[in-house]
C-alpha positions as CSV (number, residue, x, y, z in Angstrom):
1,X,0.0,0.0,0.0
2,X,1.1,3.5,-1.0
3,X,1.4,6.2,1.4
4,X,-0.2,9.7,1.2
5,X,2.3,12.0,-0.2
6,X,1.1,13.9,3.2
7,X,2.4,11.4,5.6
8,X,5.1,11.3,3.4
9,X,6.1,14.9,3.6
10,X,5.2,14.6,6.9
11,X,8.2,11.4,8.0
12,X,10.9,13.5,5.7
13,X,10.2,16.9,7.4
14,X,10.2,14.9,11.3
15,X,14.1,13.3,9.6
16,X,15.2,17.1,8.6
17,X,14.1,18.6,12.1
18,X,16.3,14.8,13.7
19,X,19.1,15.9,11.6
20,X,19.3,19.9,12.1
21,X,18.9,19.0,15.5
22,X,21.9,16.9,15.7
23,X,23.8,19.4,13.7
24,X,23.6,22.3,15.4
25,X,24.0,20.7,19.2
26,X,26.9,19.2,17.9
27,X,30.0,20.5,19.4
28,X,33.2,22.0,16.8
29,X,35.1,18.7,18.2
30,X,32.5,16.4,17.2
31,X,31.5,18.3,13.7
32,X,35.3,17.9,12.6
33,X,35.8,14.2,13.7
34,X,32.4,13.8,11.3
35,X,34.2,15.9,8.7
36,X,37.5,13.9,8.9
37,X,35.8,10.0,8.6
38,X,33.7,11.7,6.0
39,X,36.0,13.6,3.8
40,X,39.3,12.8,5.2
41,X,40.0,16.3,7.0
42,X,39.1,19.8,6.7
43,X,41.4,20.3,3.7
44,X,40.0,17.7,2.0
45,X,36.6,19.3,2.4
46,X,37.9,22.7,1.5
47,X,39.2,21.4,-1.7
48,X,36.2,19.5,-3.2
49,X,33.9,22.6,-1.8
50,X,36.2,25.1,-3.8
51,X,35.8,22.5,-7.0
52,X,32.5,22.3,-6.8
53,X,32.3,26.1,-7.1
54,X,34.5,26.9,-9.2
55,X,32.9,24.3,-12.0
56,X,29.6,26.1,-11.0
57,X,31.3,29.4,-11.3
58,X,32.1,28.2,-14.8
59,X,29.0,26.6,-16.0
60,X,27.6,29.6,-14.9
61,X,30.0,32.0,-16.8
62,X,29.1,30.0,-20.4
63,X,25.6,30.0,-20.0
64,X,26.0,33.9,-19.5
65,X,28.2,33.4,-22.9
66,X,26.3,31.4,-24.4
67,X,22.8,33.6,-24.3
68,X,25.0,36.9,-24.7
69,X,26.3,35.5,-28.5
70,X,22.4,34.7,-28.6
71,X,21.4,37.7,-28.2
72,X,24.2,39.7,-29.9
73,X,23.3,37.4,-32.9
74,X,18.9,37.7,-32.6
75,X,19.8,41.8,-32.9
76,X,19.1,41.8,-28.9
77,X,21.5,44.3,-26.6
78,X,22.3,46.4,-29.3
79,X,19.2,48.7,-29.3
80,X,19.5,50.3,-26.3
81,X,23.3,50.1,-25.8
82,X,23.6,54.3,-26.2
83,X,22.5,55.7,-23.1
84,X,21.6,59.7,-23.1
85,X,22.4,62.0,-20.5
86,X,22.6,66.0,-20.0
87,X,26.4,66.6,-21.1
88,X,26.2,70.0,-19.6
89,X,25.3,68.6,-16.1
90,X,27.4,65.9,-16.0
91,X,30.7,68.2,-16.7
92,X,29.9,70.8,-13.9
93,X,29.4,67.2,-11.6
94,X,33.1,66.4,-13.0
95,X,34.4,69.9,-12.2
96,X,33.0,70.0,-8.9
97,X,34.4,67.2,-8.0
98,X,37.5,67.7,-9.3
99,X,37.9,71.3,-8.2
100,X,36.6,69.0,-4.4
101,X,38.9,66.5,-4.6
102,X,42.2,67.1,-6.8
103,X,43.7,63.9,-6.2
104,X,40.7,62.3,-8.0
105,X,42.5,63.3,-11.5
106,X,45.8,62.1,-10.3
107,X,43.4,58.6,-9.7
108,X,42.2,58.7,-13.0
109,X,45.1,56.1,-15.0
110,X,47.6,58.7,-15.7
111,X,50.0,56.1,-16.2
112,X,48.0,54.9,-19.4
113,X,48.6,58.9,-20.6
114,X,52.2,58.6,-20.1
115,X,51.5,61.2,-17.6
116,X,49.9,63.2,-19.4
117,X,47.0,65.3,-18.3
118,X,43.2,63.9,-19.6
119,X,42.4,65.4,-22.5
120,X,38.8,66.3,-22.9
121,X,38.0,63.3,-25.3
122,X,39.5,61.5,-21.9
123,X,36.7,63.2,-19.9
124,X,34.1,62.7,-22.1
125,X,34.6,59.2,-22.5
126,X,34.8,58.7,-18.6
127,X,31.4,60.5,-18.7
128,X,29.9,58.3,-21.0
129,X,30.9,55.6,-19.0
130,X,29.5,56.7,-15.8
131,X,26.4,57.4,-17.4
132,X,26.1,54.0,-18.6
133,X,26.5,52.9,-15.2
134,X,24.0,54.9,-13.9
135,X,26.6,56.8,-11.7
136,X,25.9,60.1,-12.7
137,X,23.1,62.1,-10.4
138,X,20.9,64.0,-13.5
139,X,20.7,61.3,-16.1
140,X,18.0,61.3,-18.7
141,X,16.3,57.8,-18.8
142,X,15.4,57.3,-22.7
């Protein structure tokens, strides 16, 4: 005879409770001698843990590859890729706070300029970038 899927539910959640209960009043001592029989010490633990992730980490990484050369090849992300903002406003945000904080320029990859100063195509494209991440206070939403 088949048992309700209730009673069922009902045996499997009365085991979790048994188990979480024998967890957590276990003491540190007790939790690494279950740890060593189980996976050979705490190293050993830490190293399948960290493999686990990091193949998750990656499976994760080409499915986000995999649907962004989707998309890039459907048309999609393209379309809205140019984001508008007031030019004006965010140029007096960049003065103020270089003219607040003059180390901020110094900050800004000088080394990548030969230090050189920015030039304004430098500023404009930091702008632009800022805008695109939604950093800058007065953006127009389009």
């Amino acid at each position: 005879m088949k048992e309700k899927p209730e009673l069922k539910r009902e045996k499997i959640g009365e085991l979790l409770d048994a188990s979480i209960a024998d967890v957590a009043s276990a003491t540190d001592q007790e939790i690494l001698e279950d740890i060593k029989d189980l996976y050979g010490g705490a190293d050993n633990i830490e190293r399948e843990f960290s493999a686990i992730f990091e193949k998750a980490q990656m499976i994760a990484r080409k499915e986000k590859l995999l649907s962004a050369k989707s998309e890039l090849a459907q048309g999609k992300g393209t379309q809205n890729s140019v984001v508008q903002f007031d030019r004006v406003s965010a140029r007096q945000q960049y003065n103020s706070l270089v003219a607040n904080d003059p180390e901020t320029v110094k900050k800004m990859t000088l080394a990548a300029r030969n230090g050189r100063g920015q030039s304004e195509r430098d500023i404009d494209s930091a702008l632009e970038d800022l805008a695109e991440l939604g950093a800058l206070s007065s953006e127009k939403k389009e």
